[in-house]
DRENLUMPA-439252 format. One record per residue: x, y, z of N, C-alpha, C in turn; residue number from 1; residue in one letter. Coordinates in steps of 0.02 Angstrom, whole numbers, m for minus. Layout:
BEGIN
    n.u    n.v    n.w   ca.u   ca.v   ca.w    c.u    c.v    c.w lumza pamar
      X      Y      Z      X      Y      Z      X      Y      Z   NUM     A
...
END
This chain:
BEGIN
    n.u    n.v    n.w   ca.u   ca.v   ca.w    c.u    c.v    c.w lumza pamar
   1411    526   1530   1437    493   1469   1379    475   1423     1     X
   1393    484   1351   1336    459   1306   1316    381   1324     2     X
   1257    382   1296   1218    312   1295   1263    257   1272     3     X
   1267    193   1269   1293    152   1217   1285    145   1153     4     X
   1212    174   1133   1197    168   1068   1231    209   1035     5     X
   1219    286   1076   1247    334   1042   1339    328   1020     6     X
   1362    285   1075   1427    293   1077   1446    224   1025     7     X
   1389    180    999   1408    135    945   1378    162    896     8     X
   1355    209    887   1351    246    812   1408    308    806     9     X
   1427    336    860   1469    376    863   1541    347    828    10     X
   1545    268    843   1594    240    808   1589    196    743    11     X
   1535    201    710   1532    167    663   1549    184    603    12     X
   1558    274    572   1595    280    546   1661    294    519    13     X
   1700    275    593   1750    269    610   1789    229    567    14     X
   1778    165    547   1786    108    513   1830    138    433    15     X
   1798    186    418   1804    217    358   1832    233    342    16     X
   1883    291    389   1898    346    388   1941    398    442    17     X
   2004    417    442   2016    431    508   2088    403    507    18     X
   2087    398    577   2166    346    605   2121    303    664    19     X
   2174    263    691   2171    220    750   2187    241    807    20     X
   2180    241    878   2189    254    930   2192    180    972    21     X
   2272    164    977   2295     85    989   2299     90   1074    22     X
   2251     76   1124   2262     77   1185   2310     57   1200    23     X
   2326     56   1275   2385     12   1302   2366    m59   1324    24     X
   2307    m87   1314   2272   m137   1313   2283   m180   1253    25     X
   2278   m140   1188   2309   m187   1124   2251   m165   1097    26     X
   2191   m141   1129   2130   m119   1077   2155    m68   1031    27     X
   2110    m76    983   2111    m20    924   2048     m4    924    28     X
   2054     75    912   1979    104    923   1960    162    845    29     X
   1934    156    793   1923    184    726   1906    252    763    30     X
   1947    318    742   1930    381    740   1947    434    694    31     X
   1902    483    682   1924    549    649   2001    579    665    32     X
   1982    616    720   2057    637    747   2058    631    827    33     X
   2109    662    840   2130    668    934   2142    735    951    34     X
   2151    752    992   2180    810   1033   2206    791   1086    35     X
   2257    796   1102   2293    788   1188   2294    845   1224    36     X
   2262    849   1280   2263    896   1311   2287    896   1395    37     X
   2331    902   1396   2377    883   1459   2373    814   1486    38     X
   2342    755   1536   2357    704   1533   2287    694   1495    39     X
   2225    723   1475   2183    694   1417   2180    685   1365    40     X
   2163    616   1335   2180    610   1262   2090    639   1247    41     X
   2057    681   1189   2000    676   1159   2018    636   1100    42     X
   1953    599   1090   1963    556   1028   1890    592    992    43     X
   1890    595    921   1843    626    886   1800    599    844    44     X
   1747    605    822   1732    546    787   1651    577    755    45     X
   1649    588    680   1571    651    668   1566    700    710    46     X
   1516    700    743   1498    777    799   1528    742    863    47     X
   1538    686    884   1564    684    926   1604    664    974    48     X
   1631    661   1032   1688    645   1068   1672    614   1118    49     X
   1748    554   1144   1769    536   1199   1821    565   1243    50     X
   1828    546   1318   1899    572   1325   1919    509   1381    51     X
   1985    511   1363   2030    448   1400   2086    482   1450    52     X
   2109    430   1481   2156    467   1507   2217    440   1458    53     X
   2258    495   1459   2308    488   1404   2347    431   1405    54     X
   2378    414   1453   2411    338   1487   2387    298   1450    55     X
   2321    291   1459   2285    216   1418   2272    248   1338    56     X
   2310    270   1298   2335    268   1238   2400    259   1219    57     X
   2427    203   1185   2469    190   1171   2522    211   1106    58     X
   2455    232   1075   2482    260   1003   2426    281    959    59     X
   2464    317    882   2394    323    855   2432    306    771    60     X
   2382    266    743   2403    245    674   2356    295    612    61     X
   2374    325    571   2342    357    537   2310    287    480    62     X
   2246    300    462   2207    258    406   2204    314    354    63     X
   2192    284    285   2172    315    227   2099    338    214    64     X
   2093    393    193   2024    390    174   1981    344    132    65     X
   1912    333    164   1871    296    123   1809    323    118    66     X
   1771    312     64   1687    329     87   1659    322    137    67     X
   1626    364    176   1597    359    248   1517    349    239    68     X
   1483    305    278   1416    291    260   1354    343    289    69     X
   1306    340    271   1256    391    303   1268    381    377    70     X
   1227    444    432   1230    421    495   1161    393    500    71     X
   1132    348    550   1093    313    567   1052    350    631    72     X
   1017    387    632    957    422    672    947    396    731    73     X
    959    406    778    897    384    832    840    374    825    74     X
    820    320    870    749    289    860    718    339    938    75     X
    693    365    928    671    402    993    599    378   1032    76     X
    584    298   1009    545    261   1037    581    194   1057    77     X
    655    193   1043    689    125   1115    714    183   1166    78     X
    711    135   1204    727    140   1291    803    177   1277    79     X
    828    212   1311    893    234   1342    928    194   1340    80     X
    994    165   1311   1038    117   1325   1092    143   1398    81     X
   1110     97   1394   1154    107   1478   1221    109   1459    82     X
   1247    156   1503   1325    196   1490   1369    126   1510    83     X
   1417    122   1481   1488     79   1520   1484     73   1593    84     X
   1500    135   1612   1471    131   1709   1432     96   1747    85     X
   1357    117   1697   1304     84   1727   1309     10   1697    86     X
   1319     m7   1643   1331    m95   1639   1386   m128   1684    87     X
   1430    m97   1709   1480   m127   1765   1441   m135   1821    88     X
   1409    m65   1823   1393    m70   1921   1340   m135   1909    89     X
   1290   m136   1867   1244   m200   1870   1273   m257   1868    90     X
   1322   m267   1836   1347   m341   1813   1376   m347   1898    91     X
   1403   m317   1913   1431   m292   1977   1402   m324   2027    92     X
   1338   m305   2049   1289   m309   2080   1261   m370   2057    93     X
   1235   m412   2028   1211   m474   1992   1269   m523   2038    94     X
   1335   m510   2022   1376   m574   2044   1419   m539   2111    95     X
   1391   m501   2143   1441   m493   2208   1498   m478   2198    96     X
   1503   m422   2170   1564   m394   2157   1564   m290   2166    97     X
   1647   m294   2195   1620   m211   2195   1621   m191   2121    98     X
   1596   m137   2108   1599   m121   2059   1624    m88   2027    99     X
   1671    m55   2088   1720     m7   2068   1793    m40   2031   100     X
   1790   m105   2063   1836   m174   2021   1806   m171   1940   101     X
   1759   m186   1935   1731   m205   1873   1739   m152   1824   102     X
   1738    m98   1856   1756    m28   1813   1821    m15   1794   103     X
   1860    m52   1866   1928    m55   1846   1960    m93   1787   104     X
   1925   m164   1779   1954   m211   1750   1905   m185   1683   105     X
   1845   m153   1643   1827   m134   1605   1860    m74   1582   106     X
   1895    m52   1629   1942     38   1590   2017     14   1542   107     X
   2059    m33   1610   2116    m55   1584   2098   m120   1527   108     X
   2048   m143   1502   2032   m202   1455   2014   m156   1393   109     X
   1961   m115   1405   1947    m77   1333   1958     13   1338   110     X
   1936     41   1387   1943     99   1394   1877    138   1385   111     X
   1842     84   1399   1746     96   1407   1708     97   1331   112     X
   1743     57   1290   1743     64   1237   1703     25   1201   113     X
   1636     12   1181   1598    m50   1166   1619    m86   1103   114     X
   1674    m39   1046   1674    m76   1000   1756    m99    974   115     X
   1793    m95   1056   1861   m106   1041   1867   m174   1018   116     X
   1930   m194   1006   1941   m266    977   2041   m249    972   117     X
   2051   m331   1019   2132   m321   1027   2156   m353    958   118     X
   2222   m347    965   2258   m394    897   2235   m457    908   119     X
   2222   m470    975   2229   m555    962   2149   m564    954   120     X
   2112   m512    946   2031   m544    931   2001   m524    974   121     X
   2033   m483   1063   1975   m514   1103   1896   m453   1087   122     X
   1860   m443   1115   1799   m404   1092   1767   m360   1148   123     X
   1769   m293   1123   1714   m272   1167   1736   m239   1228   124     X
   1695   m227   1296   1716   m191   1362   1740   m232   1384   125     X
   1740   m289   1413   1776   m322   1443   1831   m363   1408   126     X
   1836   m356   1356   1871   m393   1297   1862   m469   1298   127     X
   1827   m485   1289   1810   m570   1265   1835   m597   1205   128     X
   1852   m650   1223   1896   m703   1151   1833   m734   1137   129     X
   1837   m746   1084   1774   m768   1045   1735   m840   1092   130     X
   1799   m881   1097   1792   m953   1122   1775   m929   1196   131     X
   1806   m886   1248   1772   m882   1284   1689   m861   1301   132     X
   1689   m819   1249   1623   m772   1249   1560   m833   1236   133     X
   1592   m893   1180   1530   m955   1190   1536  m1000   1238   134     X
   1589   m998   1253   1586  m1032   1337   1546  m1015   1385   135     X
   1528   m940   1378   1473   m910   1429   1426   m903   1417   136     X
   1417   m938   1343   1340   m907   1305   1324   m857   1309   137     X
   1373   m810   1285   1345   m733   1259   1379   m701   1201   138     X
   1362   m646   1163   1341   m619   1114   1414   m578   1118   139     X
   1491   m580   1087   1524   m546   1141   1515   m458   1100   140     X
   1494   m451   1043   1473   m405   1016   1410   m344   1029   141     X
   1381   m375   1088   1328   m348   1123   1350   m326   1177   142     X
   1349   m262   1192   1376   m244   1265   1351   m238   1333   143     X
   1294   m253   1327   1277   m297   1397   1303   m360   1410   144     X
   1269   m394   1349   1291   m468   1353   1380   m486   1371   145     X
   1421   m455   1313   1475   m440   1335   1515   m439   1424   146     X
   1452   m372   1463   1497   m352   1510   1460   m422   1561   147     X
   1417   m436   1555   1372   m491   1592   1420   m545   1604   148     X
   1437   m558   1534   1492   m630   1550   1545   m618   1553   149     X
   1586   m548   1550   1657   m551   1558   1651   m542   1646   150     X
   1601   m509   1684   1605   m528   1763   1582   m571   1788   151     X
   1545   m608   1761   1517   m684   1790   1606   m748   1763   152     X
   1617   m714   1721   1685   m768   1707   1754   m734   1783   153     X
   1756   m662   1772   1771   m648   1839   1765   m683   1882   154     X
   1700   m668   1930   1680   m713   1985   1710   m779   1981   155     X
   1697   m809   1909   1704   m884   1931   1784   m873   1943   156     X
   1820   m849   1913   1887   m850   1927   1905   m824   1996   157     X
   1869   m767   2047   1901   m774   2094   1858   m828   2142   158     X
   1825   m869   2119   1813   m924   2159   1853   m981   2160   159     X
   1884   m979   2071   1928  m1027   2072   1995  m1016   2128   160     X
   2007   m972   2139   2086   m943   2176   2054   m927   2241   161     X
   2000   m926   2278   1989   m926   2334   1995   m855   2360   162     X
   1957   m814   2294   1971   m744   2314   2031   m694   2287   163     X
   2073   m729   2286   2140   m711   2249   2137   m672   2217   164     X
   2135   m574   2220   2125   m559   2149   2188   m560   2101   165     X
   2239   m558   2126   2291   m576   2087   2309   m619   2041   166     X
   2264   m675   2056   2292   m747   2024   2221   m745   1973   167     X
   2141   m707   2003   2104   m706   1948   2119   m644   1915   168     X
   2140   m621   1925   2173   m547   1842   2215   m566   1793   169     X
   2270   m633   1838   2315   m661   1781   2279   m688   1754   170     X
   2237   m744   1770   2203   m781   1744   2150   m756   1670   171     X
   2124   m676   1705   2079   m659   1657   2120   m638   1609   172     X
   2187   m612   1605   2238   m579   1561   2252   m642   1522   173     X
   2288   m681   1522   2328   m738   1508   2299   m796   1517   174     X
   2254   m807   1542   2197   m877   1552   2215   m926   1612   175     X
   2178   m958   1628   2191   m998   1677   2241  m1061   1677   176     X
   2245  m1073   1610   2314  m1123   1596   2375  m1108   1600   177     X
   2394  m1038   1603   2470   m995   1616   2464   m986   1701   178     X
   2422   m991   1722   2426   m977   1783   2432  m1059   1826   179     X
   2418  m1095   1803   2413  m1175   1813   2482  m1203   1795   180     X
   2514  m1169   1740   2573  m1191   1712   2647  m1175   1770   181     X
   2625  m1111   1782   2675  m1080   1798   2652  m1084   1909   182     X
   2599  m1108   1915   2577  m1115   1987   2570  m1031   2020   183     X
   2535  m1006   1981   2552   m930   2018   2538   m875   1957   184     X
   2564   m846   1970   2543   m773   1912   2583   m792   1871   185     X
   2608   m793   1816   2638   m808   1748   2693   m758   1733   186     X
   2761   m735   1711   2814   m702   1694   2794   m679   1674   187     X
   2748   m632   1632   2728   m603   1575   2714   m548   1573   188     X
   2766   m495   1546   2761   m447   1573   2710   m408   1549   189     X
   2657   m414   1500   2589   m402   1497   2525   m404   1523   190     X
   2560   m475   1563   2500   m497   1631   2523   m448   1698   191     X
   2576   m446   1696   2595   m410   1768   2586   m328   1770   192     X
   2588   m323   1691   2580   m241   1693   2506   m237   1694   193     X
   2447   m268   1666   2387   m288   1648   2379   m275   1750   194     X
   2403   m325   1782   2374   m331   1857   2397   m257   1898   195     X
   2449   m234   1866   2457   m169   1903   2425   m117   1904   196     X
   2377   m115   1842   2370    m43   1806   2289    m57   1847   197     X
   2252   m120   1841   2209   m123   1866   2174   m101   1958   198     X
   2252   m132   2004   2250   m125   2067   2263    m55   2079   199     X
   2290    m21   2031   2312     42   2059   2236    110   2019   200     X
   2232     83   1987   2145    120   1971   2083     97   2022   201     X
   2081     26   2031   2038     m6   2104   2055     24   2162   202     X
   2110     47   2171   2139     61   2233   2142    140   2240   203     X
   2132    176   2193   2138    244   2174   2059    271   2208   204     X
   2017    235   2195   1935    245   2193   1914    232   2273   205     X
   1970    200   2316   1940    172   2376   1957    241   2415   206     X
END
């Protein structure tokens, strides 16, 4: 998979120009065009492409044309940025976690996507709400920083539940006050589809 950098310039003139690609997560992701190709969605974007699995697209909204800005060069004197993968497995590894979870809960949240953003605001690969993201003191627009604190807020949540990953997925979906409210996983059928889609990709990998 491309670098991060590459894959946040790959989307920057996205913004412009194109349509939307609305996950089943609620992210919206700025692109040229798509292609579906049996269960793969390609998403397009200048010279180049992603591919999803089709499932985790929900829809696609066409945008109007606008002026598109120059592209922005590589600096071929910074370091290599690190793929989606590799920022899971570390964050992974940092807080005792498999990482094949973290990949899980980073696929079904953005779709490895560093510059998604849901309706309700949240940001990024792990999708962070703003207020959470300064709760952890991090940057939620930076995608290390980002994936750093959306699995250290993990962790703390399955410490809060004693391991529970059930009760910390609701929690990370719907927050820890729906899960407090309701003593348990929450009715919601966004949280419950949110915990399914996750266990059954975690569980796919074992």
């Amino acid at each position: 998979m491309r670098s991060l950098l590459s894959l946040l310039l790959w989307t920057a003139g996205a913004a412009f120009a194109g349509e939307y690609a609305v996950l089943e997560s609620g992210a919206r992701l700025h692109i040229d065009h798509h292609e579906i190709d049996g269960a793969k969605a390609r998403l397009f974007n200048g010279g180049g492409s992603i591919e999803l699995d089709a499932s985790q697209v929900r829809a696609f909204e066409v945008e109007e044309d606008a002026p598109r800005p120059a592209a922005i060069p590589d600096d071929p004197s910074a370091p290599p940025a690190l793929s989606p993968e590799q920022l899971a497995d570390g964050a992974a590894e940092r807080y005792g976690l498999p990482p094949q979870l973290v990949r899980s809960v980073m696929k079904v949240e953005s779709g490895f996507a560093p510059q998604a953003v849901s309706p309700k605001g949240a940001i990024g690969l792990m999708q962070l709400m703003p207020a959470t993201a300064q709760s952890l003191g991090a940057d939620p627009h930076d995608p290390a920083a980002n994936v750093d604190a959306g699995v250290r807020y993990l962790r703390e949540l399955l410490e809060k539940y004693n391991g529970g990953l059930r009760h910390a997925l609701a929690a990370y979906n719907a927050g820890p006050a729906a899960v407090e409210k309701y003593q348990g996983i929450p009715p919601y059928r966004e949280t419950m589809n949110y915990i399914r889609r996750v266990e059954q990709d975690f569980k796919k990998a074992e």
